[in-house]
C-alpha positions in Angstrom: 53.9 -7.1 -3.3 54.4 -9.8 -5.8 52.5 -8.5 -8.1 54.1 -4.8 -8.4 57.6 -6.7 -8.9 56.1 -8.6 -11.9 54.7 -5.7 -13.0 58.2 -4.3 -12.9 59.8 -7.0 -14.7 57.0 -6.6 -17.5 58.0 -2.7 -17.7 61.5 -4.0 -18.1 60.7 -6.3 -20.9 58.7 -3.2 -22.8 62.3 -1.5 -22.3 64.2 -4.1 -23.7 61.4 -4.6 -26.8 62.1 -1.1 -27.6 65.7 -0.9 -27.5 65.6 -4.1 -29.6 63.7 -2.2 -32.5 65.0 1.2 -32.2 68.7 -1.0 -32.4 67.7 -3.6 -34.4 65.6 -1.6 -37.2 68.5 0.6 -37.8 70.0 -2.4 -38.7 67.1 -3.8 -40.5 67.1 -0.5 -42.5 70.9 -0.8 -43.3 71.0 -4.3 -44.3 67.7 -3.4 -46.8 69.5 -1.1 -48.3 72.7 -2.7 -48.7 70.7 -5.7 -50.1 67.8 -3.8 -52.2 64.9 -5.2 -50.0 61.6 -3.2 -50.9 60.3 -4.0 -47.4 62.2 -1.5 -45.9 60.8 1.3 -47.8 57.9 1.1 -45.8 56.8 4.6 -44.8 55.1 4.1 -41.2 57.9 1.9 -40.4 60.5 4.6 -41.1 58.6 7.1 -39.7 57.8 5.2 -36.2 61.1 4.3 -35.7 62.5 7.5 -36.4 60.3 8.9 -33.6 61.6 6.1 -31.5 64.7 7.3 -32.1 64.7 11.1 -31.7 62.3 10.0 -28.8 65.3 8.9 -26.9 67.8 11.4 -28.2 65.0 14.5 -26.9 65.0 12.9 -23.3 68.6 12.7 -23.6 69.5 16.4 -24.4 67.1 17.4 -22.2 68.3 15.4 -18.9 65.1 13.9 -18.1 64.2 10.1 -17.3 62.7 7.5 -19.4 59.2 7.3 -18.1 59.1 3.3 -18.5 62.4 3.3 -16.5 60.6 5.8 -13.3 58.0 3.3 -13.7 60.0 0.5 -13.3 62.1 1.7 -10.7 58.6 2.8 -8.6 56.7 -0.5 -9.0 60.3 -1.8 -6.9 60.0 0.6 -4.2 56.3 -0.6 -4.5 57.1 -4.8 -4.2 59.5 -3.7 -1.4 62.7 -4.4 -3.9 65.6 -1.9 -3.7 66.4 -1.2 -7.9 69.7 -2.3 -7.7 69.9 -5.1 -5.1 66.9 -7.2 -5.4 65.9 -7.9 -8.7 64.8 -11.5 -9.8 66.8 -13.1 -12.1 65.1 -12.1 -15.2 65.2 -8.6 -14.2 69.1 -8.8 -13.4 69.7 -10.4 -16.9 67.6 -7.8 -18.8 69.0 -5.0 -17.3 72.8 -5.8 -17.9 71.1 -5.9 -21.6 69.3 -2.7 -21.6 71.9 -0.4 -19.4 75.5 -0.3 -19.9 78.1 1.7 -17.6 78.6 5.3 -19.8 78.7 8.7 -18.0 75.6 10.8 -18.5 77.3 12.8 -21.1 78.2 9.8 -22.8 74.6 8.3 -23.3 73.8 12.2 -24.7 76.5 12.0 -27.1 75.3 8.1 -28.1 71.5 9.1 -28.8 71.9 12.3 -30.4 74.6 10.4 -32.5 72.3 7.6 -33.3 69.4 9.8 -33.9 71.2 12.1 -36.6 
């Protein structure tokens, strides 16, 4: 059982690693420009983090779940945890990171928006 629930809080860390670059290189991209830095120029990085991007904004308009978030979510039914109530520490913090309180239509309207 133990192991599914770090397995769970590994999935969640994946999560978070991939909000931070899909986030933080738009950012990265921004501040490149704004400063002239050649780095961001780089063509696989634009192009993968574009398709992290519209990644997001497809399963949004399309109303279905992130697979690493179903995965999550299973390996806690799995270590006996219920999503929301029992989650270790680590798990509690990175989730307030990762998900904030938005009506489904407003997470749509935020990817799509961040995507375009």
């Amino acid at each position: 059982m133990k192991l599914y629930a770090i397995a769970a809080d590994f999935i969640l860390l994946l999560l978070l690693l991939y909000v931070v670059f899909t986030t933080g290189g738009a950012l990265f991209i921004l501040a490149g420009a704004a400063f002239r830095w050649k780095c961001v120029r780089n063509r696989i990085f634009r192009f993968v983090h574009l398709g992290a991007v519209c990644l997001v904004a497809v399963e949004a308009v399309i109303v279905i779940w992130c697979p690493l978030t179903v995965w999550e979510w299973q390996f806690r039914n799995l270590a006996g945890q219920v999503v929301e109530n029992d989650i270790p520490f680590v798990g509690r913090i990175l989730r307030s990171i990762i998900f904030i309180e938005l009506p489904d239509w407003g997470y749509t309207v935020m990817y799509t928006a961040f995507a375009v």
